[in-house]
C-alpha positions, 0 to 999 in steps of 0.5 A, a space after each residue: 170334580 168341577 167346583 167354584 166359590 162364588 161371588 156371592 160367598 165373597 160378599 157374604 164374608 165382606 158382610 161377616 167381616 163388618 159384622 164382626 168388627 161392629 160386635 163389641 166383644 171384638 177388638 180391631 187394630 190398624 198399626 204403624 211400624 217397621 222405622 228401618 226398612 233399609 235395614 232389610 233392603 236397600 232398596 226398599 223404598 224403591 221396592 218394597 220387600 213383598 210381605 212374607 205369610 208365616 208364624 216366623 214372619 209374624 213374630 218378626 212383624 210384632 217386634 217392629 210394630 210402633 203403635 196401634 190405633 182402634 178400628 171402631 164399627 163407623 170405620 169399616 164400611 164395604 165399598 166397590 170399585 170407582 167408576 166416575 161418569 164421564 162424557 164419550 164413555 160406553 159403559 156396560 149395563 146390568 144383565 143378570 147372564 152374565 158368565 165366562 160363556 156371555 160377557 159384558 158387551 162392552 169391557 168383555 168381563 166375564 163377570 158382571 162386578 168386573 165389568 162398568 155397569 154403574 157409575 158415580 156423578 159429580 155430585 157423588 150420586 151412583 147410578 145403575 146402567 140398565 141399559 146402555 142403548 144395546 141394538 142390532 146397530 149398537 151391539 156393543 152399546 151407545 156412547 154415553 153423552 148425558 150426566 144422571 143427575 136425578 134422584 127419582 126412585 123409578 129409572 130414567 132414560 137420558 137423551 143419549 138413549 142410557 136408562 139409569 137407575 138411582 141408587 145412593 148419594 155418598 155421604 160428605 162424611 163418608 167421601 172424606 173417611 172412604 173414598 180413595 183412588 180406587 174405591 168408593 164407599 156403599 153405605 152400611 145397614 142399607 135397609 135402614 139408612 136407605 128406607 125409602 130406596 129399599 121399600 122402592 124395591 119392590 117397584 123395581 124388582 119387576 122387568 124394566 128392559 126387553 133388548 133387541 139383538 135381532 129386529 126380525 124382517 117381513 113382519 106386520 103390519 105396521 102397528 104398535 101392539 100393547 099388552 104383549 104377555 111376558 111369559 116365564 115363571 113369573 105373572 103380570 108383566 106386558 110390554 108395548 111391541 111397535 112394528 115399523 114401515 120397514 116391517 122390522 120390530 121398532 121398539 120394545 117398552 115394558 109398560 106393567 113389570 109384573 112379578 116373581 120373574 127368574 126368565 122370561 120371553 116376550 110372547 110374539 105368537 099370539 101378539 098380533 104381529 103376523 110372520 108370513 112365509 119370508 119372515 125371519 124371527 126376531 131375537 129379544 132379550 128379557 132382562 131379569 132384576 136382581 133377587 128382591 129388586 134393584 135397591 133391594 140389596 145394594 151388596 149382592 146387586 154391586 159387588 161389594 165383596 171389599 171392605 175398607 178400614 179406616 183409621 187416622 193419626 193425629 200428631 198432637 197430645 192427644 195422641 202421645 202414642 204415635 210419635 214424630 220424627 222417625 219414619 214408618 214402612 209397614 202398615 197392617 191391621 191386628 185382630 184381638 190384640 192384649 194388653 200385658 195382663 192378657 186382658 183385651 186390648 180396648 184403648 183408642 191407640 197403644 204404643 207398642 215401644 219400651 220408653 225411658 225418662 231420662 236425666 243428665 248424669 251431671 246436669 238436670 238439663 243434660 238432656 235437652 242437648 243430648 241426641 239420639 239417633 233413629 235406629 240406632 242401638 242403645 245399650 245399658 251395662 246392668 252386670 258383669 258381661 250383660 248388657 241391654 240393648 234396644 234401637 231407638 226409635 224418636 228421642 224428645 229432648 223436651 220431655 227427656 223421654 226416648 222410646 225405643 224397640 227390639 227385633 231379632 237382629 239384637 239377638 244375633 240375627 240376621 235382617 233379610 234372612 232371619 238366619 242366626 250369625 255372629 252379632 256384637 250383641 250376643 243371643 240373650 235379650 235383657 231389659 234395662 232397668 233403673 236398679 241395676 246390680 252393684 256392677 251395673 250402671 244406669 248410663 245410655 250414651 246419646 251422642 257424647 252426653 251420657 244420661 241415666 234412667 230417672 229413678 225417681 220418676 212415676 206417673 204418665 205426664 211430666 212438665 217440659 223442661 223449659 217450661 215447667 208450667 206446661 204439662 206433657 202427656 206421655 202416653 205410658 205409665 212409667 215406673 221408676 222412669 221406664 215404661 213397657 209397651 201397653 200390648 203384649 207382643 205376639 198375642 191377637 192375629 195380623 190380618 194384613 200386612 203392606 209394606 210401603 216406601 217409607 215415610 218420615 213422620 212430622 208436626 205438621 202432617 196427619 196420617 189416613 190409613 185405608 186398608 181394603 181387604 178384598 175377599 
């Protein structure tokens, strides 16, 4: 049994996809983590370890996540490949036969969305190619030498002989959030955002382009015939057959497209043009519109079977949940995550990590001087022979709070395999606590100070210990000076996982994920 999942199944779930996160029942998450990818390989900023699709897997992923931002519906947009104008370039033009058995005459793609058949100016307006000056001479398709520029509804033909056609104009918003290297956005709920250009559909979705592949010879007389019928299985459409001195077809102009066309043939029989005994037949190509017309459904018509998710980092207060500091190698996207009540997720960001207020043992400014390490491990005596343990992941000596993770390997795996082996930290994972029991204490080592959970302390916002009049907002609730991360681990599903060379988060910077899921 011969059988294929088409381009237009692909498209259809890039679109259910966008739908799904615009509906408000439905929660999405971008997520930072993983601050000790050397751990795992120590060469991963070189080579990053490729991401491994499993229950295991995952389960490991959760436990390195750091924070999670909200993918709101204004952040997911479909987008296809960026192709920028360029002066000497031969770019393919639309045909609607393109297949494995008819490639693109220029890139040889046996895929019209694979193929160069638009591209965007310099004034971020995308043009279709409906003809690139394909001829006898030109079979492969002229060089293109003139920028479009226009914004007419109806195509243009430029100089170098290309016919575009307008599209869109990218929004200065939607360049800034969707554009990358590789991609550039389509602009979403087309019919309504572009009415003009989609009620001008119509207009387009009859014939524009009859291409010449054969010229014919002992044709005449010399003369240009008008009203040549297009026969197929649609109505009205007539072109304008010239025939030259050299008894070859010159040019063919569609000068009524006419409707309802799926295929079609230029009617040369009963045109006038006479074919004597030494004639041979010249070979014409009717170039059928999309379903609907050119503009009609900007996604069918270029491809859009990707989909790019935005999401940015801010380093400042208003986003206490992401800290500085530590670095991060892994990026992903979480569907329907909890919060620990196992309601959903609905907040703008979350911290994913345990945190502890901390205070001097001797000192209430203890802290200030203390030093904390990333990914080193902590640990807290809470009974006889049981001890916490966590790593650290950013410690502030303003606030006196230090954040902190747990993965497998505390509980006696390994890193790179997952395989279980002999560990100083035993099997069994406790949590710190700040009521520990009569042969526990309250001490976490940070360099050579020691310092304790602030029992005292409750709330999501504390003074600097500088100065006393500047307040801090700590992203967590505490209670009783320690803090549980505000999503549930292991709940909602990962969508996606990239594993990247490593980054240090700092002050000054700000961090936009993009993440194209490509269906």
């Amino acid at each position: 049994m011969a059988a294929i999942i088409t381009d237009q199944l692909r498209i259809s779930l890039a679109n259910s996809f966008i739908r799904s996160v615009d509906n408000e029942e439905n929660y999405y998450y971008a997520f930072i983590g993983l601050p000790n990818s050397s751990d795992y390989d120590s060469n991963w900023d070189r080579v990053p370890l490729s991401p491994i699709d499993s229950f295991d897997n995952q389960n490991d992923i959760w436990d390195t996540i750091l924070a999670l931002k909200r993918i709101n519906s204004e952040d997911v947009v479909n987008v296809i490949r960026k192709i920028v104008w360029s002066s000497g370039n031969v770019y393919d033009m639309y045909r609607h036969d393109i297949s494995r058995n008819n490639p693109t005459n220029v890139t040889k793609q046996t895929s019209l969305y694979f193929s160069n058949f638009y591209v965007m100016n310099r004034d971020y307006r995308v043009y279709i190619c409906l003809s690139n000056g394909t001829s006898p001479e030109y079979p492969n398709g002229k060089t293109s030498l003139e920028e479009p520029l226009f914004t007419d509804l109806e195509p243009v033909e430029t100089s170098d002989g290309y016919v575009w056609k307008y599209l869109y104009t990218i929004a200065p918003n939607d360049i800034l959030k969707f554009e990358s290297i590789h991609y550039i956005p389509v602009p979403k709920y087309w019919e309504s955002t572009n009415e003009e250009m989609y009620l001008n559909s119509s207009s387009s979705g009859q014939i524009k382009i009859v291409v010449i592949k054969d010229r014919g010879t002992n044709l005449g007389p010399a003369n240009s015939y008008t009203d040549v019928d297009i026969l197929g299985d649609g109505t009205g459409a007539k072109a304008t057959v010239t025939v030259g001195n050299d008894s070859k077809i010159e040019s063919v102009y569609i000068t009524d497209g006419g409707s309802g066309y799926s295929h079609g043939k230029v009617d040369l029989e009963t045109s006038g043009i006479i074919f004597g005994a030494n004639s041979t037949l010249p070979e014409l190509d009717v170039i059928i519109p999309p379903k609907g017309g050119h503009g009609n459904n900007i996604y069918r018509e270029l491809g859009a079977h990707n989909v790019l998710i935005y999401a940015r980092i801010e380093n400042n207060q208003e986003d206490p949940d992401f800290t500085i500091g530590n670095k991060i190698s892994r990026v992903g996207l979480i569907e329907n995550p909890l919060t620990p009540n196992d309601s959903f997720l609905t907040k703008n960001s979350a911290c994913s990590t345990y945190s502890l207020k901390l205070i001097g043992i001797n000192s209430t400014t203890d802290y200030e001087i203390a030093v904390f390490d990333n990914n080193t491990v902590i640990q807290q005596t809470i009974g006889v022979g049981i001890t916490a343990y966590g790593k650290v992941v950013s410690y502030d000596n303003t606030t006196g709070v230090l954040k902190y993770w747990k993965d497998r390997t505390l509980s006696g795996f390994d890193t790179g395999t997952y395989n279980q082996v002999d560990s100083i930290y035993g099997n069994n994972v406790y949590e710190f606590t700040s009521t520990p029991s009569d042969d526990g204490n309250l001490v976490i080592q940070g360099g050579s100070i020691n310092l304790q959970i602030d029992a005292s302390f409750t709330g999501i916002s504390t003074t600097s210990s500088i100065n006393s009049n500047e307040e801090y907002n700590l992203g967590q609730t505490f209670e009783d000076g320690i803090a549980l991360p505000e999503v549930k681990k292991y709940s909602g599903d990962i969508l996606y996982i990239d594993n990247r060379p490593s980054i240090t988060r700092s002050s000054n910077q700000k961090e936009d994920i993009k993440i194209v899921l490509q269906f």
